[in-house]
C-alpha positions in Angstrom: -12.9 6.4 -5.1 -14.0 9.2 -8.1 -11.0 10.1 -10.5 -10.3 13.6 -10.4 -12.0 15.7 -12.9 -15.5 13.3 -11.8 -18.3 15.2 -10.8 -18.9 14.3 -7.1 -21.3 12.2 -6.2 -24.0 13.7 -4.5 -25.0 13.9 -0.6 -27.6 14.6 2.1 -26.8 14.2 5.6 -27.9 15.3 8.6 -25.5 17.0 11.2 -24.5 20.0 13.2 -23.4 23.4 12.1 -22.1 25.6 14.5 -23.1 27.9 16.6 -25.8 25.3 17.7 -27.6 24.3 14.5 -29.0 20.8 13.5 -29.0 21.1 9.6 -29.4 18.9 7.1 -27.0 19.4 4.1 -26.7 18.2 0.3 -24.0 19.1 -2.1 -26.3 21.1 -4.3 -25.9 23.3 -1.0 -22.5 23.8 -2.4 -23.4 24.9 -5.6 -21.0 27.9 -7.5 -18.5 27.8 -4.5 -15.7 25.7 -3.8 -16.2 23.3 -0.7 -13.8 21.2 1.4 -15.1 17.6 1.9 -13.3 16.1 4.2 -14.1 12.2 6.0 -12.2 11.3 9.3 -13.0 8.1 11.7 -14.1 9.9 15.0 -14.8 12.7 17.3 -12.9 13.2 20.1 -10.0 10.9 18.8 -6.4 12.4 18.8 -5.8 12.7 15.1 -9.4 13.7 14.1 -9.0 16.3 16.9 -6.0 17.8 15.2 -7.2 17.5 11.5 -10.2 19.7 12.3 -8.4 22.4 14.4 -6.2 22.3 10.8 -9.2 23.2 9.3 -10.4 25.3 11.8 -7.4 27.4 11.8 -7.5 28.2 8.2 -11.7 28.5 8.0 -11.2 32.5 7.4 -8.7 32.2 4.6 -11.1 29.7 3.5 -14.0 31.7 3.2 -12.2 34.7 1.9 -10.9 32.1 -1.0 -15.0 31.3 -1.6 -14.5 27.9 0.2 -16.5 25.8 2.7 -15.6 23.3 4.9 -17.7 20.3 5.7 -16.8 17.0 7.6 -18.0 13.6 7.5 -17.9 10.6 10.3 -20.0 7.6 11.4 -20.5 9.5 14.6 -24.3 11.1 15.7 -24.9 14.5 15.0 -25.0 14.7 19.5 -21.6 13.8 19.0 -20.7 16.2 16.6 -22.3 19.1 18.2 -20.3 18.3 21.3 -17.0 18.2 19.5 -17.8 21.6 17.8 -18.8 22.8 21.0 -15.4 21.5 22.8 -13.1 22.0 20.3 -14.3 25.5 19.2 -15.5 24.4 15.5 -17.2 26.8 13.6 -17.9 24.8 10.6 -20.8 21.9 9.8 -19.8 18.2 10.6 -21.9 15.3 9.4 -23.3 12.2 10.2 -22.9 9.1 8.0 -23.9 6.2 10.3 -23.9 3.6 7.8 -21.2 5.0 5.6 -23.1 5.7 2.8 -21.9 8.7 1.6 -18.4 7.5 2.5 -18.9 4.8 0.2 -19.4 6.5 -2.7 -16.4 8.7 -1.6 -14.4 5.3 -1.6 -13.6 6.7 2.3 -15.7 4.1 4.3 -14.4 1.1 6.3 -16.9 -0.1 8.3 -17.6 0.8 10.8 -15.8 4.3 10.2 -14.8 6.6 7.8 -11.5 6.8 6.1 -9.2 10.0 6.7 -10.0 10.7 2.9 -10.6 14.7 1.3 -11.8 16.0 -1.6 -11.9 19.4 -3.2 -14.9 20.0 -5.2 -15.0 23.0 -7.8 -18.1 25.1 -7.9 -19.1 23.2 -11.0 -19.2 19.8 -8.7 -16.1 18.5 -10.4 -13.5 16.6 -8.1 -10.4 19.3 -8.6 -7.9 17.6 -5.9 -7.7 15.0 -3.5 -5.7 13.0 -0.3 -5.8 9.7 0.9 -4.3 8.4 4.1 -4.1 11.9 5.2 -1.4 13.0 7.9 -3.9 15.6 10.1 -1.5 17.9 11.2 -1.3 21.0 9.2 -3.5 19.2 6.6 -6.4 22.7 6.4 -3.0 24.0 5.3 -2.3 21.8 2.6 -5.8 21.7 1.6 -5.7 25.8 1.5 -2.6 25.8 -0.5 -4.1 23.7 -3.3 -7.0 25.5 -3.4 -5.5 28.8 -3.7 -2.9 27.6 -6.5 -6.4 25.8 -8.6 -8.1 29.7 -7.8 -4.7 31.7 -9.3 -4.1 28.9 -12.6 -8.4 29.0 -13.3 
C-alpha cells in the first residue's frame, strides 16, 4: 500500500461517467485538483451501495472544495453504468478487471477490490488514507479530512 506523502501511482482505466458516458480515465486527468480515490468489491452489493450514496451525498461539497470523486471495482463498465444509473450516481466508476490498478493501491484481493481510499493532493501526493473502511457516512469522513488538509495548506 503507498505511505502517505508517496506520489500515487498512476492509472488508466476504462469506465462510466455519468450522465451516460463511457470514458477512459488516467490520474494525470486529475492533475492541480484534489481527487477522491476510492476501491470497493461490487456493484449492487449492500455496503458498496451505501459507501457510494456517502459519496454521492457529499459530491457538491466536494466539488465546491476542488475535489473529484472516482471509484474503482473488478466489475464491467455495463455494470457500472447500471449502478450509476440505479443508484442515482453522478460521478465516474471504474473498471479494474484484473486488479491492476488495485494492486498497486495495495486494495486488490482477487478476485475483488478491497474497500481501501485514498486522498491524492493536486500535486499527486498521497495526503490521507482508510483501510477496512466502514461505508456508512464514509463521503463524510473523507470530506472532513479534506477540508481540514485545504484550511492547514
Amino acid at each position: 500500500m503507498p505511505e502517505l506523502g508517496s506520489v500515487a501511482p498512476s492509472f488508466q482505466l476504462d469506465g462510466f461517467a455519468p450522465p451516460a458516458d463511457p470514458v477512459t480515465l488516467s490520474l494525470s486527468d486529475f492533475s492541480g485538483q484534489w481527487l477522491v480515490l476510492y476501491f470497493y468489491p461490487r456493484d449492487f452489493t449492500s455496503g458498496c451501495t451505501l459507501e457510494a450514496q456517502s459519496f454521492q451525498k457529499e459530491l457538491q461539497r466536494f466539488r465546491q472544495a476542488g475535489a473529484a470523486v472516482v471509484g474503482i471495482s473488478a466489475d464491467t463498465t455495463e455494470s457500472h453504468s447500471s449502478f450509476c444509473s440505479e443508484e442515482g450516481l453522478a460521478f465516474p466508476l471504474l473498471s479494474d478487471p484484473k486488479g491492476t490498478v488495485s494492486q498497486s493501491y495495495g486494495s486488490w484481493i482477487a478476485p475483488f477490490s478491497q474497500r481501501h481510499t485514498f486522498l491524492i493532493g493536486p500535486d499527486g501526493v498521497i495526503r490521507a488514507r482508510w483501510q477496512a473502511v466502514r461505508p456508512l457516512n464514509h463521503g463524510r469522513e473523507v470530506l472532513d479530512e479534506l477540508l481540514n488538509l485545504k484550511k492547514d495548506s
